[in-house]
C-alpha positions as CSV (number, residue, x, y, z in Angstrom):
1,X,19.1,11.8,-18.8
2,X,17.7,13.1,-15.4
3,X,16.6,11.0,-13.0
4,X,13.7,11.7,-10.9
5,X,14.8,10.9,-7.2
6,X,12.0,9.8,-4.5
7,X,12.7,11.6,-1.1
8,X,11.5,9.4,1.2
9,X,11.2,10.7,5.1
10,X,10.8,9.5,8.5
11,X,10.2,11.7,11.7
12,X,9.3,11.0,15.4
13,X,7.1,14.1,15.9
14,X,6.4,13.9,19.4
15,X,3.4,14.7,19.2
16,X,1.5,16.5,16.3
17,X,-2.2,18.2,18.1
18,X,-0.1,21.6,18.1
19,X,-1.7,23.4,15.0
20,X,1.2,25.5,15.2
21,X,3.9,22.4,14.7
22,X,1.8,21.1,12.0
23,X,1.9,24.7,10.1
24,X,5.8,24.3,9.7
25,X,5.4,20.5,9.2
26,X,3.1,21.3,5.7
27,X,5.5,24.4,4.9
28,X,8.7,21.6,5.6
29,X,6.5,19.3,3.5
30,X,6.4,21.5,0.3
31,X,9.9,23.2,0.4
32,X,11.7,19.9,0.3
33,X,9.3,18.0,-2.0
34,X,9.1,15.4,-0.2
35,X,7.5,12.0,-2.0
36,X,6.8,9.8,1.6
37,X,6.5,11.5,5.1
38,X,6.3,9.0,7.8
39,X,5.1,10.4,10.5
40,X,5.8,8.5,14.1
41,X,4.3,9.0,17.6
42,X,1.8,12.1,16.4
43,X,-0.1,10.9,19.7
44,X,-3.2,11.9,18.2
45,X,-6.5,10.0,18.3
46,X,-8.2,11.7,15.2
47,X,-5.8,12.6,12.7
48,X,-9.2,14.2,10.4
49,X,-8.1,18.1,11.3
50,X,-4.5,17.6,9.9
51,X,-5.4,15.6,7.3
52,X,-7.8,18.1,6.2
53,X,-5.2,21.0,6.6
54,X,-2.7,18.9,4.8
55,X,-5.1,18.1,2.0
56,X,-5.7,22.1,1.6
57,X,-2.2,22.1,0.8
58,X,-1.6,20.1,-2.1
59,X,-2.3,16.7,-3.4
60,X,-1.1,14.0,-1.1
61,X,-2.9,10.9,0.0
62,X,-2.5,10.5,3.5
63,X,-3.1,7.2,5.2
64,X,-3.0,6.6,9.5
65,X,-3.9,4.9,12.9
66,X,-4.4,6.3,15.8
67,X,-2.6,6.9,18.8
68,X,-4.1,6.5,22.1
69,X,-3.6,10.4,23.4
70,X,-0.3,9.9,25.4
71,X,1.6,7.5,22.9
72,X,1.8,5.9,19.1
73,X,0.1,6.9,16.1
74,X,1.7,7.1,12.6
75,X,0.8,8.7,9.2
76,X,2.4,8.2,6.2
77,X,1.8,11.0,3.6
78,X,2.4,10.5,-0.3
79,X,1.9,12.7,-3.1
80,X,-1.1,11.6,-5.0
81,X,1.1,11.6,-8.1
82,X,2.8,8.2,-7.2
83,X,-0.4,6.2,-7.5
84,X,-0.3,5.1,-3.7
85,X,-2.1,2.5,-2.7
86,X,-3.1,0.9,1.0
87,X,-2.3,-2.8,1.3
88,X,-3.1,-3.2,5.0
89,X,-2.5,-1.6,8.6
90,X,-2.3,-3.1,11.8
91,X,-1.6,-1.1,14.8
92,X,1.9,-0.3,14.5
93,X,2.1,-0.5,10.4
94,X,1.0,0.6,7.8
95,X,2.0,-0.9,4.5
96,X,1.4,1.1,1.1
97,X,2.7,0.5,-2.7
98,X,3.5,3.0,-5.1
99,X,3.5,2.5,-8.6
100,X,4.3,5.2,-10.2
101,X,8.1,6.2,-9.6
């Protein structure tokens, strides 16, 4: 039988406005298929440009909150595939189900 395994990641990025770090982010993204990215202190306000980009990529829903500029911020990332859904957010959380693994 062969088992499908979810890979499920978490990264402080540090910030994430660099166009450049988000280019190897997307190609880190697709060469280990990653299922969930969590993404941690992007320090971005509007997460719209790299959500786009992302989007461009592939088929992932993404789902954030804002940072204020100089600190916080998350986005978690899932393929579309795994039927993700957004059950509430809050400003350090945000809490999705899957339901298709």
């Amino acid at each position: 039988t062969s088992e499908k395994k979810l890979r499920i990641t978490s990264l402080n990025v540090l910030g994430l406005s660099d166009s450049d770090k988000q280019d190897v982010l997307i190609s880190w993204l697709k060469s280990y298929d990653i299922d969930i990215l969590m993404l941690q202190e992007t320090k971005m306000i509007d997460h719209s440009e790299f959500v786009r980009r992302l989007k461009v990529q592939g088929s992932w829903k993404c789902f954030s909150r804002s940072g204020t500029g100089r600190g916080g911020g998350l986005i978690t990332i899932v393929k579309a595939s795994l039927n993700p859904t957004l059950v509430n957010t809050t400003k350090d959380l945000i809490w999705i189900l899957v339901d298709n693994i």
